[in-house]
C-alpha positions in Angstrom: 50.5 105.0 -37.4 49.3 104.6 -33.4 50.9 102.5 -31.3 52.1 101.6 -27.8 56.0 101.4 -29.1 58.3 103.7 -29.1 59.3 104.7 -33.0 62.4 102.8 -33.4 60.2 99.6 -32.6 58.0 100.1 -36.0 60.3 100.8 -38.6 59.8 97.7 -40.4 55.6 98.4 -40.1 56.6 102.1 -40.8 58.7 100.9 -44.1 55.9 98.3 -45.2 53.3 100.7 -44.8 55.6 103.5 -47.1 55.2 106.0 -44.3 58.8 107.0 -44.7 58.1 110.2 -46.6 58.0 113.6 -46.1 54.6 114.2 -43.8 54.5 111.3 -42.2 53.5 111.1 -38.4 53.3 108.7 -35.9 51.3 108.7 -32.6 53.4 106.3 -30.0 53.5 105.3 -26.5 50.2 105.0 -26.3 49.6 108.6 -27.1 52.3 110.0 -24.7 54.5 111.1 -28.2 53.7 112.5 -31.4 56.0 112.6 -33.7 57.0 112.8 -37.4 58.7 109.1 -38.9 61.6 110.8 -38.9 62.1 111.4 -35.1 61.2 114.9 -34.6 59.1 115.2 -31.8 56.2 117.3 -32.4 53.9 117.0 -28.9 54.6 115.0 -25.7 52.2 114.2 -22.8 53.7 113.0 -19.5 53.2 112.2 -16.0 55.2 114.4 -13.0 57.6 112.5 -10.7 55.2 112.8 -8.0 52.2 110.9 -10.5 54.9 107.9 -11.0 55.6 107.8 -7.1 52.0 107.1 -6.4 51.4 104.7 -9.8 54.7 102.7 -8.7 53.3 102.6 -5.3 49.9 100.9 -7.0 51.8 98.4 -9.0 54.1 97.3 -6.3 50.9 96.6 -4.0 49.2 95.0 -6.9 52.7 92.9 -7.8 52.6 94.4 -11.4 55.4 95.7 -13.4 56.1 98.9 -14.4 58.3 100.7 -17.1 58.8 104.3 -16.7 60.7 106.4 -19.5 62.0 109.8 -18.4 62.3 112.6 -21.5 65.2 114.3 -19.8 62.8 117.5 -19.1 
């Protein structure tokens, strides 16, 4: 499954869609994560703090929101 969400937001699509299994992936944050269905995180694509400086600079001038996630690496 692709998607925007993060994993723990598409367990009921994940369940419906019997991608519980063994071998099952999912592609999330709009391509930031992939990972297997079970949480094991098998890539990750992110920006550096300096990248979210300048974006959050855009989006305050532009008076949009912004949600950063931070991996902890």
């Amino acid at each position: 499954l692709t998607t925007g969400r993060p994993l723990q937001a598409i367990g009921t699509f994940l369940e419906e869609l019997d991608l519980l299994g063994e071998n099952q992936y999912s592609i999330t944050f709009n391509g930031g994560l992939v990972q297997e269905n079970t949480g094991r995180i098998l890539d990750k694509t992110g920006f550096s703090i300096d990248d979210v400086r300048v974006i959050r600079q855009v989006t305050n001038q532009l008076d949009l929101p912004l949600d950063v996630l931070y991996g902890g690496d």
